[in-house]
N, C-alpha and C positions, 0 to 999 in steps of 0.2 A: 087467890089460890093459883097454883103455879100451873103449867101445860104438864101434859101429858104428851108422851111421843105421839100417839093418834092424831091430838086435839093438831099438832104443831103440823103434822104429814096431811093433813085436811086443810090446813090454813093455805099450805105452801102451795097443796093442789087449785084448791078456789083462786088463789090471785093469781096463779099461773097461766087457770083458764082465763079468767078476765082480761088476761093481757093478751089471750089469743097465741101461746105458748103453743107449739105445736104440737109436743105430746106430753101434756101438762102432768100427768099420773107418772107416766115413766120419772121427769124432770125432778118429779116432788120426791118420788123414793130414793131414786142416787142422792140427791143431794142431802136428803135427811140420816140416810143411811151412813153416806162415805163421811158428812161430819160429826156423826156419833160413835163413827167405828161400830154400827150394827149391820152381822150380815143379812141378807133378805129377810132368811128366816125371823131369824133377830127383833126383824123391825114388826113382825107378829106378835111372837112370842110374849114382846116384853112393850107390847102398845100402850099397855097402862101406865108404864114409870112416868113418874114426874119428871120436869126436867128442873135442873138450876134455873136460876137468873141468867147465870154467865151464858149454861148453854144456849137461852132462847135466843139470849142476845147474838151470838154468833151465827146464830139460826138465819135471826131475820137480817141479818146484816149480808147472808147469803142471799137471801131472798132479793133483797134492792138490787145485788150485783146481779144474778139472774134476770131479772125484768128490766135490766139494762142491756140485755141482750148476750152479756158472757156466758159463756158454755158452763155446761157442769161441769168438768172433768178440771178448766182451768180453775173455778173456783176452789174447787179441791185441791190442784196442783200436781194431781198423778191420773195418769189413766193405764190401764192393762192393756197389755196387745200381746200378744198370740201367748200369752199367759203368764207374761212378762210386767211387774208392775212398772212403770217408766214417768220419771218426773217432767214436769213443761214449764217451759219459761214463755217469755215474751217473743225471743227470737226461736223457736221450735212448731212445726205444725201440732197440730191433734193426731197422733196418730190412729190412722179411720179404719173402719170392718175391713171395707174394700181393698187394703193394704196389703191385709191378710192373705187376701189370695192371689199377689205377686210372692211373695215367702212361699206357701203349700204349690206353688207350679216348680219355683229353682228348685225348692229342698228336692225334687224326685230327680234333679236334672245333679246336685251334688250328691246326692246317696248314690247313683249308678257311679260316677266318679269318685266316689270313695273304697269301693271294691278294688278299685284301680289303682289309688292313689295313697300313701300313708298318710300328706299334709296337704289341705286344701285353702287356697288363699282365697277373700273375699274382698271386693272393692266396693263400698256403699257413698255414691254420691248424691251429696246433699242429703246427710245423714240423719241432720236437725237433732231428735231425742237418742238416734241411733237405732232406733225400733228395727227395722228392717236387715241389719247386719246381725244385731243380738238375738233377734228372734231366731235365724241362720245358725248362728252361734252356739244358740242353747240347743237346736236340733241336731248341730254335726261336731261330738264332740272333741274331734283332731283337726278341726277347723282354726283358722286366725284369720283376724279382719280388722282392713282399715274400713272407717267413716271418714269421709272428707266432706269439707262444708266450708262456704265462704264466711260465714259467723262464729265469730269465736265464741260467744258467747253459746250457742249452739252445741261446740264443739264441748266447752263445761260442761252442760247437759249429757251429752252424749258419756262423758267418762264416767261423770255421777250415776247413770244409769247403767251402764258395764260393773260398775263397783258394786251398787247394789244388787245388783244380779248373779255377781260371784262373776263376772266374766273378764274381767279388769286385764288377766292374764293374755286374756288371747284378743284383744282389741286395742286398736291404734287408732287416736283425732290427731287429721292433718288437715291442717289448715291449707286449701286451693281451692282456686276457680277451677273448676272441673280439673283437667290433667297437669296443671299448671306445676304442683309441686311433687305429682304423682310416683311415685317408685314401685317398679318390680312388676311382677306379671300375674295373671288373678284364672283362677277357675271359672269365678262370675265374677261380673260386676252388675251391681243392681242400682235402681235408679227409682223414684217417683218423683222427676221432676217438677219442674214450675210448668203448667203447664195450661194455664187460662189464658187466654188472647187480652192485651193490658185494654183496650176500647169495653169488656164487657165485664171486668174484674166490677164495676161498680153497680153493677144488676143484682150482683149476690148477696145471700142473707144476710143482715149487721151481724151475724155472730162469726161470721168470716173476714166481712169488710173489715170489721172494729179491731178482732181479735186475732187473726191469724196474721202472720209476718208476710207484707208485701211481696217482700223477695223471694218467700218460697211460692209464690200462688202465680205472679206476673211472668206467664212464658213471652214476653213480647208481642209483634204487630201478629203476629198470625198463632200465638200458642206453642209452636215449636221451635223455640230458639235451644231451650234446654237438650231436645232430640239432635238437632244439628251440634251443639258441642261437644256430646259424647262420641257421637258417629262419626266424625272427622276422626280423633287420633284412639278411638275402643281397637283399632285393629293393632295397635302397637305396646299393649298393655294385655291382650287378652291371649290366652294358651289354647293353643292349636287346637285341643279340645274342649277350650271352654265356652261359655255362655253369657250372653247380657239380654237381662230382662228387665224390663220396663213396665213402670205402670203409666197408663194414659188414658184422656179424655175421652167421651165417650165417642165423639167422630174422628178420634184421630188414628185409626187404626191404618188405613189408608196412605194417609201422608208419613207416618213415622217409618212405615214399612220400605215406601219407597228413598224416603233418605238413607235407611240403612241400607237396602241394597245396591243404593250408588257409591255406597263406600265399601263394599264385598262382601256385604252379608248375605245371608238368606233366612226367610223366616222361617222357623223350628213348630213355633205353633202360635196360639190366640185366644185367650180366654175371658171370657164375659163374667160378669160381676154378678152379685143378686138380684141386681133388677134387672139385670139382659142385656147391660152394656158391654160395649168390647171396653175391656179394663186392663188386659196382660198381654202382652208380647215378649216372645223368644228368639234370637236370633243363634246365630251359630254365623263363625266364617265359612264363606261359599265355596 
């Protein structure tokens, strides 16, 4: 006799515990869910369907990828950010909660500049899926924005997910090493750097190690290689009244502040994450 959606989101749960899954229930429902296309609800409602052969089998074929340590979201191939559905490759981070609240700090810093301004430009470096310029994007709707990224591959993502989103219009993938190929001058430029020190990139979770792209996770010998390459030439790119905002590691509130203000900034503000880390910084020119 075949599963039933219960029988299958109770399987997925049990092995996920045994494998010491971190939050086994959560893990079990996204992934049963986003590969049935059932929403939450859904996966109540309708606990008793039977499933196919085909679907179990894709089921548990998820499941092996999981207890290898890949994320849910890449097994799916899409994750949501700020309400934004956005597709992931190989060369794109995950884009994480904590992202989020770099997006909810600029948006209040380009709506004040929007009163002011008819057309608001955005620079998103090191774009990856793009999340962070679209999400921008979808909030300001006389807004345009480049993504720039050294992965081209990255940079496909980034369009696919503009297209998807209807945004396609008002978004530009340029291929640079930070200002390398950069043109024109930006209200914001935003950032969430590489920003792990590369000696302790090998401590973190295999679903980071495995799964996330080197390149975007390795900020060099001390973590902030990414902050010293904006801050050198952000003052030549950015409008007299605009803004760069950065997300950062949880002790790096300190260092990144001080490289920016050796290049004429000064910091705007500082905002802590939901566990209470410092996550966001704002500069403005001095």
């Amino acid at each position: 006799m075949s599963s039933t959606v219960a029988d299958i989101l109770a399987e997925a749960r049990r092995r996920f515990t045994e494998a010491g899954i971190v939050d086994p229930a959560t893990d079990a429902r996204l992934l049963v869910a986003g590969l049935l296309k059932l929403s939450p609800t859904e996966l109540l409602t309708r606990s008793a369907e039977r499933l196919s052969s085909e679907q179990a089998e894709v089921i548990f074929k998820a499941l092996e990828r999981r207890l290898g340590h890949e994320p849910v979201h890449r097994i799916l191939g899409v994750r949501e950010f700020y309400g934004l559905p956005l597709r992931l490759s190989a060369e794109t981070l995950e884009p994480r909660p904590d992202t989020e609240i770099l997006v909810d700090t600029v948006l209040i810093y380009l709506q004040d500049l929007a009163k002011a301004q008819s057309r608001l430009h955005i620079l998103d470096m090191g774009t990856g899926t793009g999340a962070i310029c679209l999400a921008l994007l979808s909030e300001c709707p006389d807004a345009s924005g480049v993504g720039s990224d050294i992965s081209a591959d990255a940079l496909l993502m980034a369009r696919s997910n503009a297209e998807r989103n209807g945004l396609q219009d008002r978004f530009e993938a340029v291929q640079s090493n930070w200002f390398e190929n950069i043109q024109g001058s930006f209200h914001a430029i935003v950032s969430n750097p590489p920003y792990i020190a590369s000696n302790v990139i090998h401590d973190l979770a295999p679903e980071v190690t495995k799964f996330d792209p080197a390149a975007a996770l390795d900020g060099g010998p001390d973590g902030l290689d990414g902050y010293k390459a904006i801050a050198k030439d952000a003052a030549r790119f950015i409008r007299p009244d605009g803004v760069v905002g950065l997300e950062i590691g949880y002790d790096q509130r300190n260092d990144v502040t001080a490289i920016f203000e050796a290049k004429g900034f000064r910091c705007l503000k500082s905002v802590k994450d939901y566990g209470q880390n410092d996550r966001v910084l704002v500069f403005a020119l001095a």
